[in-house]
C-alpha positions in Angstrom: 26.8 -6.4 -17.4 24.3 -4.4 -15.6 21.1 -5.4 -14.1 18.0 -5.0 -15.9 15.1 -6.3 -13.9 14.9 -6.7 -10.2 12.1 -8.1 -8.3 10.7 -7.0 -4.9 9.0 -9.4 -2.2 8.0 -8.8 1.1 7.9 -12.6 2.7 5.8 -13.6 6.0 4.9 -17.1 7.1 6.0 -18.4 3.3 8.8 -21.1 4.8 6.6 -23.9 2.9 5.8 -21.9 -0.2 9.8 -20.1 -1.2 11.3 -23.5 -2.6 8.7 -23.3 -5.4 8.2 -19.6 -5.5 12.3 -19.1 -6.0 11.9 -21.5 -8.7 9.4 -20.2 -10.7 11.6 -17.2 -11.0 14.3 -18.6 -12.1 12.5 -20.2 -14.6 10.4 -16.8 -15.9 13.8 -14.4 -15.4 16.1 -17.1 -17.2 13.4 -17.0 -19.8 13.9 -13.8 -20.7 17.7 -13.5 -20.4 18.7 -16.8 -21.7 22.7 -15.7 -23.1 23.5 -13.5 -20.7 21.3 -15.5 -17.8 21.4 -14.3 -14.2 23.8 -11.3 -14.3 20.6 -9.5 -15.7 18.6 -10.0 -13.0 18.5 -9.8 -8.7 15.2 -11.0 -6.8 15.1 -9.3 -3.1 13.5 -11.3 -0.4 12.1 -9.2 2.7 11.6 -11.0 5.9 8.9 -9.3 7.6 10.0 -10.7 10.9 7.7 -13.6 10.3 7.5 -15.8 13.1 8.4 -19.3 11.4 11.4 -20.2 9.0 11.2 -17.6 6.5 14.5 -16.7 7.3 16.1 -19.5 7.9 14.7 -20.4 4.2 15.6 -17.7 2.6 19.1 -17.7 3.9 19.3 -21.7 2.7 18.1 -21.2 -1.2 20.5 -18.0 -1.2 24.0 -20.5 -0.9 24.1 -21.2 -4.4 22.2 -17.9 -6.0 24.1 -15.1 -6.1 21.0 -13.1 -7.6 18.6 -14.0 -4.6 19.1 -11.3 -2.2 17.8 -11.9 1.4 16.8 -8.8 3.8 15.6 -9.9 7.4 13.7 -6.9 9.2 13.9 -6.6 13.4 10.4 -6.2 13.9 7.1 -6.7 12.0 7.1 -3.4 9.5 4.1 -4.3 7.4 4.0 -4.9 3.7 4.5 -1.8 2.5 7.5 -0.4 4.2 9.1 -4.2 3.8 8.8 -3.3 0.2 10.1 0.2 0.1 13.2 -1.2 2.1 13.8 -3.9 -0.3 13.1 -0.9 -3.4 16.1 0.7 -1.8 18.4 -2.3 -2.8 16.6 -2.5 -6.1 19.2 -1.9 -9.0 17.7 -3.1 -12.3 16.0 -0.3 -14.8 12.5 -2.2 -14.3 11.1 -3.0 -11.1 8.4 -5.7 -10.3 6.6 -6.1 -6.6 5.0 -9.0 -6.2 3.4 -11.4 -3.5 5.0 -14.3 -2.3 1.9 -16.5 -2.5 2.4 -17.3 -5.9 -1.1 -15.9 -6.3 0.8 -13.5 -9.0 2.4 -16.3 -11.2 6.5 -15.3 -11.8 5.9 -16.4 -15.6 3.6 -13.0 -16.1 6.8 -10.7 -15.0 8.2 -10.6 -18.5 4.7 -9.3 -19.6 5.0 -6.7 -17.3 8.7 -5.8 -17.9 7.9 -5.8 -21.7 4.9 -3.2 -21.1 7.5 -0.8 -19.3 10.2 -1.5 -22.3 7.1 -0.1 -24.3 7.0 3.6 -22.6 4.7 3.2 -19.7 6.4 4.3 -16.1 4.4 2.2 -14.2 2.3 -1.3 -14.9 -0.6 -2.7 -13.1 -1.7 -6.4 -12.9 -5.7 -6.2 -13.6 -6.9 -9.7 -12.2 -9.5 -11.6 -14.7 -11.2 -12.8 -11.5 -9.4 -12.7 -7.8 -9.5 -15.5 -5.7 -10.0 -13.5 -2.6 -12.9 -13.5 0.6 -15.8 -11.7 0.0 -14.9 -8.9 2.5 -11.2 -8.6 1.0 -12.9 -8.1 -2.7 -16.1 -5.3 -1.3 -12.7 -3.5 1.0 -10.8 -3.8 -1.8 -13.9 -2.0 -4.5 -14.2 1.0 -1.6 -10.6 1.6 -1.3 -10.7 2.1 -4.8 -13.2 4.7 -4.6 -11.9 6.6 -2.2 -8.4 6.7 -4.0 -10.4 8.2 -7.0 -11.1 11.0 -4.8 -7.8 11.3 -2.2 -5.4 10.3 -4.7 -6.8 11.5 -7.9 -6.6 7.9 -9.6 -8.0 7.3 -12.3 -10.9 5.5 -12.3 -10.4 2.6 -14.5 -7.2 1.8 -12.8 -7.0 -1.1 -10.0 -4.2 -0.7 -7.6 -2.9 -4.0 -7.5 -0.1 -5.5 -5.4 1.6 -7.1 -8.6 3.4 -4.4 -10.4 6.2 -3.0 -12.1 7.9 0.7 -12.6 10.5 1.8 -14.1 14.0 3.0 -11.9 13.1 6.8 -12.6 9.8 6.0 -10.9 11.6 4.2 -7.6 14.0 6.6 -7.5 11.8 9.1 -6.7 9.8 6.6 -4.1 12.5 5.4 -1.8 12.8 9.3 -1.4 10.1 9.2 1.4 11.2 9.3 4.9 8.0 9.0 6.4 7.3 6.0 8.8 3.8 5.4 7.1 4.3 4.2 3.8 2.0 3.7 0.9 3.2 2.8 -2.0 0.3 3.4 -4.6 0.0 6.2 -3.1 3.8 7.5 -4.0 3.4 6.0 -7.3 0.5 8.1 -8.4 2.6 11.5 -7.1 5.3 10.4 -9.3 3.8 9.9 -12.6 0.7 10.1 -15.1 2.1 7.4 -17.4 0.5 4.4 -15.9 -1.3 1.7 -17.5 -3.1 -1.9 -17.0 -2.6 -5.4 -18.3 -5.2 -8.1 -18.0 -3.3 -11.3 -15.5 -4.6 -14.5 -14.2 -4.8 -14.3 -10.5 -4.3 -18.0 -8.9 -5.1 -19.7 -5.8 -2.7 -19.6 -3.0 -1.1 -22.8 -2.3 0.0 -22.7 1.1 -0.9 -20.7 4.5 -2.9 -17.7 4.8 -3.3 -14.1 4.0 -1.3 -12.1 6.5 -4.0 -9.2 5.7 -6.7 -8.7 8.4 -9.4 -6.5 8.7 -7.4 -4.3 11.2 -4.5 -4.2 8.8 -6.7 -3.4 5.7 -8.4 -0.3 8.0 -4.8 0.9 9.3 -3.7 0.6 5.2 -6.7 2.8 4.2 -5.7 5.9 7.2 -2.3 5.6 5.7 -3.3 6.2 2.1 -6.2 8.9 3.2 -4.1 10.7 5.6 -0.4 10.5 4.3 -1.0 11.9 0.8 -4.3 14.5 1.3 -6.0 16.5 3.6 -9.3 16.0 2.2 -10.1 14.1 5.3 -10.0 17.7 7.1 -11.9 19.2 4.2 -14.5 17.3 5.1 -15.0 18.0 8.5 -14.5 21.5 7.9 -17.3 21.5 5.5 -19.5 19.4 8.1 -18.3 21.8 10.8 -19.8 24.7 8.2 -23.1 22.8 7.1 -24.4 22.1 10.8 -23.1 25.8 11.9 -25.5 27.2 9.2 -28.1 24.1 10.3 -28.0 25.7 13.9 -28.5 29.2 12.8 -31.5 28.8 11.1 -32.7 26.7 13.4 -32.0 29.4 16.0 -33.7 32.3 13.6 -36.6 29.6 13.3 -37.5 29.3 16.8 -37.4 32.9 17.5 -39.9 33.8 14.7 -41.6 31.5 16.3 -41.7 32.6 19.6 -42.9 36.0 19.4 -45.6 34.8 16.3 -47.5 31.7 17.8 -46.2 32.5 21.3 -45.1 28.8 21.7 -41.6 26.9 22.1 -41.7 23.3 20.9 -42.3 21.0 24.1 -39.6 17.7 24.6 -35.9 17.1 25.3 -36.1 14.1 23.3 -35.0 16.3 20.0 -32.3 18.2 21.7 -30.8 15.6 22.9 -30.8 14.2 19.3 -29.1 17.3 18.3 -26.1 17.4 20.9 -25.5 13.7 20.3 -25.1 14.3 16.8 -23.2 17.5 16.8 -21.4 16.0 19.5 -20.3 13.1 17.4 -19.2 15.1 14.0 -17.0 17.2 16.7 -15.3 14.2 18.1 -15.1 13.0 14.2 -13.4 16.1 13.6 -11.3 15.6 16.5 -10.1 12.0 15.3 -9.4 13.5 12.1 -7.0 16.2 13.0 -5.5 13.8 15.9 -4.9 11.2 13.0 -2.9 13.9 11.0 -1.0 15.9 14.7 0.3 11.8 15.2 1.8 11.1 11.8 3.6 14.3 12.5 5.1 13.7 15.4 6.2 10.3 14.0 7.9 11.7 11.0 9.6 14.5 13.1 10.6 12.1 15.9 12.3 9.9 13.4 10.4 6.9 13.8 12.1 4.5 11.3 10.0 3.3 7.9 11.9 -1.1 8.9 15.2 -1.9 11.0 17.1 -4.4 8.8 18.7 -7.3 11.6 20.6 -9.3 8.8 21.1 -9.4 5.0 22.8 -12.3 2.9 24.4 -11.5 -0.9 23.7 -8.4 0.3 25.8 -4.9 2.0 23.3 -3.5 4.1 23.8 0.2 3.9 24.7 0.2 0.0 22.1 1.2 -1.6 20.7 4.5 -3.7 
């Protein structure tokens, strides 16, 4: 009997939290195979290399269930290439990723699953209300924006980390080779048929968000420089607007000249001027540097994760 749903989580610091989160799936994916029960279904843990007993856990509630998958990663790899390496051992039709907070409740995958059974390719959790910081919500309103623009997203659509697609979709995702890895953003190149279903979003029950500010700012170069060069369609437009701004500026100061005999007196707005053009240059700099080093990452082969270990699991099988 083949597999029909798989689950994908990347797990960091969540020793305390798996007992309970293992459970609830069980309970939601026995819920909606309850003849054939758990030859319909895998779950796929990712150790992130998380400095506590993740592993150790993972490995322990994987004795006695064959359809809990364990993957235990070298070094830190970050959420989304944890993901993509755990997408790669993925073999059901549908294909939820999920948190391992229980912040996304396990009893909403069968929703999810049941929008994908209906024609969609992929399936968004939209949160009623998200029990995030402040700073996570505001990053998480201007990363939306900007994906309107760099990924073409539609507008109406939140990019949430609780989602499902459909095996045609992840196919074409563990495709990417690249060691920067954003998922959403190899969704959206994959398909138009996307869609939204309204979730609860919970409060976590144990530890804390793995997600600093420095990790939300390096997610948001990934997604604006791996899949667009809009970033240097910007600065060549910048570089274009204060050219022009200079020539007229030029052609002003020489009519000038020769028709009130005068030249404007004071460095003070010069030095204005080089400190600004001086900083869109080394903007434009950072940009193209940004794009050059992602390059010579890809071509040097610099690896997406580094599995260590797997259990109920033949690392290297996979499609």
């Amino acid at each position: 009997m083949s597999i029909e749903t798989s689950v994908v989580i990347p797990a960091y610091r969540s020793a305390n939290i798996l007992p309970m989160l293992v459970q609830k799936l069980q309970e939601a994916l026995d819920g909606m195979y309850p003849d054939a029960g758990s030859e319909r279904y895998q779950v796929i843990l990712v150790n992130d290399c998380s400095p506590d007993d993740t592993w150790a856990r993972i490995e322990e509630l994987s004795r006695d269930r064959p359809w809990l998958k364990g993957i235990n990663l070298r070094k830190n790899a970050g959420q989304h290439n944890s993901l993509l390496t755990g997408l790669r051992y993925a073999r059901g039709q549908y294909v939820i990723m999920m948190d391992d907070d229980l912040q996304h409740d396990p009893a909403d995958i069968p929703k999810i699953v049941a929008s994908l059974k209906a024609g969609n390719d992929v399936c968004y959790a939209k949160f009623k209300s998200k029990r995030h910081a402040m700073w996570k919500r505001l990053g998480s309103r201007f990363n939306s924006m900007i994906a309107d623009r760099l990924l073409r997203k539609p507008k109406e659509l939140y990019l949430s980390p609780f989602k499902g697609v459909v095996r045609g979709v992840r196919d074409q995702m563990v495709r990417f080779v690249g060691p920067h890895v954003y998922l959403d953003g190899l969704i959206l190149a994959s398909t138009n048929r996307v869609t939204m279903i309204e979730l609860d979003h919970h409060e976590r029950l144990d530890g804390q968000s793995g997600y600093s500010l420095g990790k939300s700012i390096s997610l948001w170069l990934k997604m604006a420089t791996s899949f667009s060069i809009e970033p240097l369609r910007i600065a060549s437009l910048l570089g274009i607007f204060f050219s022009g701004f200079g020539f007229l500026s030029a052609v002003a100061l020489i009519v000038q000249r020769f028709t009130l005999n005068a030249m404007p007196v004071g460095w003070s707005s010069l030095i204005v001027s080089v400190l600004i053009l001086g900083g869109i240059q080394l903007l434009a700099l950072g940009i193209i540097g940004e794009y050059v080093g992602r390059v010579l990452l890809h071509v040097n082969g610099t690896p997406q994760a580094v599995i260590h270990s797997a259990v109920n699991l033949e690392v290297g099988e996979h499609d």
